[in-house]
N, C-alpha and C positions, 0 to 999 in steps of 0.2 A: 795752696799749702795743705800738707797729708795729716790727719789724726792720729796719733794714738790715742784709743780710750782705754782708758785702766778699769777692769769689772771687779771691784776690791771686793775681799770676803769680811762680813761685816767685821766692824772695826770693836773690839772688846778691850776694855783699858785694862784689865789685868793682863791680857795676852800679848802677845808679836801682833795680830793682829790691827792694833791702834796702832803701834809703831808703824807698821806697812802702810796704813791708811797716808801717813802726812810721807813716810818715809819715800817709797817708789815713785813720787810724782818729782818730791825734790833730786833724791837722785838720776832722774830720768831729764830731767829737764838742764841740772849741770853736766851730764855731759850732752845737750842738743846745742847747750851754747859754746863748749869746748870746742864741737868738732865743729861750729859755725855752721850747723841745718837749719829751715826753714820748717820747725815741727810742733806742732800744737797738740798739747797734752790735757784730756779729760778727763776728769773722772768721775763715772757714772755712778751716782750715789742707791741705795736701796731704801727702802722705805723699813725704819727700825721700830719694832714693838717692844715692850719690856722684854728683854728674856727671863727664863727661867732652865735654866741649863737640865738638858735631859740627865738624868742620872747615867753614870759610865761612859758619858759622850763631852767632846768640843764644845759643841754646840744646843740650845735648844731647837729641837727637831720640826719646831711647827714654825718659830720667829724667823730659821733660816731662809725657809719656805717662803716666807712672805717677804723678808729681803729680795731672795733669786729671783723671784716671780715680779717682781718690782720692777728691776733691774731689764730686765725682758723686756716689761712695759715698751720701760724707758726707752732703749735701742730699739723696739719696732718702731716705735713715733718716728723714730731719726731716720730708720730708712724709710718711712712710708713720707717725711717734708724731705727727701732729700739733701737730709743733712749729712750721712753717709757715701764715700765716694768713694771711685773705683782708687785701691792701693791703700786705704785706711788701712791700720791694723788693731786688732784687739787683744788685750791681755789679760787674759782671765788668770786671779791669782790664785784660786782655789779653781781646779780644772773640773771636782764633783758637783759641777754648777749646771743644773739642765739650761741655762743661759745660752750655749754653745749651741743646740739645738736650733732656734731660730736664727740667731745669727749666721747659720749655714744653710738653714733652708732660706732666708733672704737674699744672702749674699749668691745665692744659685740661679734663685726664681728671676732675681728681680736684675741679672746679671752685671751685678756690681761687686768683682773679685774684692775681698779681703782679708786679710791674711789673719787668722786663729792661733794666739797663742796662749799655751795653757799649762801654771804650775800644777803640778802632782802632789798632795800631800800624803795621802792612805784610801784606802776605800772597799769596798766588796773584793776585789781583787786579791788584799792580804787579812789570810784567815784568823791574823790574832787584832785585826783592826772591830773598833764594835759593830761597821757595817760589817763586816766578814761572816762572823760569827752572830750576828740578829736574823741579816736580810734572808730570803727566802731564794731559792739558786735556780734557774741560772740568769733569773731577766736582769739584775745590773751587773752581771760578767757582761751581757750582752749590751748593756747600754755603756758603761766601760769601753768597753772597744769602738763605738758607736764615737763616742766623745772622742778617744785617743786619734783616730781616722781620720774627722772634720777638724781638729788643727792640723795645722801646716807644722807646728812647733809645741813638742812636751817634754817641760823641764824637770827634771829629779835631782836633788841637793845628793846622792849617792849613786854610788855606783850598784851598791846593794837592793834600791828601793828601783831603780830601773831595771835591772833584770830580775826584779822578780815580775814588776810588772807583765813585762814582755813572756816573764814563762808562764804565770799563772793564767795570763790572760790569752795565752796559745797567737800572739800579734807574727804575723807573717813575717819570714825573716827580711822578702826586701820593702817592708815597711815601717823596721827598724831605724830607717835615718830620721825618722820625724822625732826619736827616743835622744834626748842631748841631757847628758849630765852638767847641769853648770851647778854652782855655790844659789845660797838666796840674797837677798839685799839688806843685809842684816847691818852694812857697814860703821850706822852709828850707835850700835850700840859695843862696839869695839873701845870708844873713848868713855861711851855711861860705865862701862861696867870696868874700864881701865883705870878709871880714879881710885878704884879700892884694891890693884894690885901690891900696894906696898902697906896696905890696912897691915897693922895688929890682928892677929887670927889668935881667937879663941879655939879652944880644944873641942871644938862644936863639927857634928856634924851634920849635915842639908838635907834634907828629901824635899825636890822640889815637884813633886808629881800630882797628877793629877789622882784623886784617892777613889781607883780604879783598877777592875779585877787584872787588865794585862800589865797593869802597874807593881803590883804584890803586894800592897800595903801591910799584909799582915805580917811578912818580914823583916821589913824594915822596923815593925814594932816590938819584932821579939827582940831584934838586935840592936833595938837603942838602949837595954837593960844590960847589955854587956859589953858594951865598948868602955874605951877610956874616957873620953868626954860626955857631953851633951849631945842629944838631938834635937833638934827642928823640923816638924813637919808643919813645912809653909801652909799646905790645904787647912789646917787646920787654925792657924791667922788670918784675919781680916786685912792683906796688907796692899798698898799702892803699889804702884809699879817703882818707886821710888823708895821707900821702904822696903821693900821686896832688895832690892839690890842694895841697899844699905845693910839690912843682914845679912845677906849671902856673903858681903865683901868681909864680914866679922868671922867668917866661919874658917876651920882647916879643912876641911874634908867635904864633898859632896858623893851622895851616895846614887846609885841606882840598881836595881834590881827588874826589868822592865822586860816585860816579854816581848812588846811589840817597840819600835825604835827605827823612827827611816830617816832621821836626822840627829834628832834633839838639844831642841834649841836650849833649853833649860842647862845642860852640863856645859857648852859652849859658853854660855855668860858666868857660869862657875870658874870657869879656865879663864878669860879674860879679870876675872875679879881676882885671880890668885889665890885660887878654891883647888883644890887636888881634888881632881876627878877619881872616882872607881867605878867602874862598870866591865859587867860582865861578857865575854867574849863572845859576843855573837848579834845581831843582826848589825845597823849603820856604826853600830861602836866597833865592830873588827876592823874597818878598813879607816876609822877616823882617828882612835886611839894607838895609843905606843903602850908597849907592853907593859911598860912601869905601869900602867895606871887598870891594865884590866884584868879580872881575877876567872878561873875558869870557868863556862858556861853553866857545867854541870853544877857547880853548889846552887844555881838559884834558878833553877830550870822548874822547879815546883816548889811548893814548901818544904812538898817531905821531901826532897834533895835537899834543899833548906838545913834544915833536921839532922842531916847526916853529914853537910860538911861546916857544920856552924863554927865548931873551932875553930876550923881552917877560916874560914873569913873572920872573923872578930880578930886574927893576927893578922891577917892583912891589910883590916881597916887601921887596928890599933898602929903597927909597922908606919903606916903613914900619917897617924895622929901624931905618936911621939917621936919621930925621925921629921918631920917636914923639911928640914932643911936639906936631907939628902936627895929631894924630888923636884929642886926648885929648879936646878939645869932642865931636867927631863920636862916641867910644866912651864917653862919656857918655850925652848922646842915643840911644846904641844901647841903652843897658843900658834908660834910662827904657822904650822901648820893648819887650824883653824882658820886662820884670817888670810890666809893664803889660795885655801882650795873649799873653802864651804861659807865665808862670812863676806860673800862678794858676787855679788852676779853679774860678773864682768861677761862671760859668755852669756847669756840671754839678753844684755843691754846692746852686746854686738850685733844679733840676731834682727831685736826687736829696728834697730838705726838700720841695719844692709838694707843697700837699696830704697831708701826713703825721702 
């Protein structure tokens, strides 16, 4: 019988990332019993320290380290007792994982093929990500490609965040077929956060961001003094994951102003709650959004653009504060399209089962 091991990125209860912990193993294993396989699913746990969340980052920078590095262990042990066998595959859900690293120098050395596969979130690659803009150039461009090469398979939730990879990162065009757009495995929280589409909306509007410079927090601060409603800035609340989407489903409007965006799971559970998205035209909002909902680039490209089109956005937040009812077709049609092509990772579950 063949392994999948699942190499989870540690699991955070305020984030997606605790959802993906329980989520990817359950939806991996209903469809192994749909399509009637003989496949056995692991997952390879890290060893968790307190975090302490680096400032402008995901993640804490040293606890991740000691998860990754954990994790590594782990999987050496297994090929060195032979628990690892030729045709096993691995899914690494966070691809900036040096994890990959042994895994393919094992899987070479020690000649027992198996198959690498790796989601993409952000990294050294795109320069408004905090690795972008911290890390020193060019060695994790270099270890970036190093990673994208040794899987067999690397998934990007856009079509946006895949070519940029592929240009920033100068990847050879014929070994572009390893680059697959699919959705991520977001599937249940399509029903969490569908309980509060027929909520009562208050004249409130969201920021659900992280309070971080490619985020603009300072923005969204001037502009909660001049709308029509209320604002929420979640970072600024202690709240669960459960709480968290009990007021977001209370709200009319969700905001964003974000310079950097390769998905954004945050406005996706806004639209599933029956939150009117706004977001500004440009990076994974161009090609996910409908034009009802996004406002043009340039007002919030810096502050000072900010500054100079703030009229113009306080009407267009306001326009969907006190109209909501004319945007509920159009935030319909968004959702179908959300849950359709980005809140499912039907291509990557296909991937991960071919041939297994």
């Amino acid at each position: 019988m063949k392994t999948i091991y699942i190499v989870p990125i540690e699991p955070i209860d305020a984030r997606y990332t605790k959802q993906w912990y329980e989520n990817i193993p359950a939806i991996l294993e209903s469809e192994i019993t749909k399509r009637n396989l003989e496949v056995k699913v692991v997952t390879v746990d890290g060893v968790s320290i307190p975090p302490n969340t680096t400032t402008g980052a995901f993640l804490d920078f040293g606890a991740t380290n000691v998860y990754k590095a954990s994790q590594a262990e782990r999987i050496s042990r297994m090929f060195s007792e032979d628990k690892i066998k030729a045709g096993d595959k691995f899914l690494v859900t966070d691809a900036w994982n040096f994890v990959i690293t042994p895994i393919k120098y094992m899987s070479d050395l020690l000649d027992i093929p198996v198959e690498i596969h790796g989601i993409w979130h952000a990294g050294a690659y795109d320069p408004s990500d905090i690795l972008g803009y911290k890390m020193n150039k060019p060695w994790p461009w270099h270890t970036e490609r190093g990673w994208y090469h040794s899987c067999d398979y690397n998934y990007y939730a856009t079509n946006f965040h895949k070519d940029m990879f592929l240009r920033n990162l100068n990847i050879e065009e014929d070994a572009h077929f390893k680059a697959v757009r699919s959705g991520q495995p977001h599937d249940p929280i399509i029903d969490q956060c569908g309980q509060y589409w027929a909520v009562a909306k208050t004249n409130t509007m969201i920021w659900p961001h992280r309070y971080n410079a490619d985020k603009q927090p300072e923005i969204v601060e001037d502009l909660s003094s001049l709308i029509a409603g209320d604002t929420i800035i979640t970072q600024k609340l202690n709240l669960s994951k459960d709480e968290y989407y009990k007021t977001l489903g209370s709200c009319s409007v969700m905001f964003s102003c974000s310079l950097h965006e390769n998905l954004g799971i945050s406005m996706m559970e806004g639209v599933l709650a029956g939150v009117i998205p706004i977001v500004p035209d440009r990076c994974s909002y161009k090609e996910m959004y409908l034009d009802e909902f996004k406002y043009p680039s340039e007002w919030t490209e810096s502050v000072d653009a900010y500054k100079q089109h703030r009229d113009d956005l306080v009407e267009f937040v306001n326009q969907r504060i006190n109209n909501r009812d004319q945007f509920i077709g159009a935030l319909q049609r968004q959702k179908n399209i959300l849950v359709q092509n980005y809140l499912n990772a039907t291509v990557m579950i296909d991937k991960l089962l071919l041939n297994i």
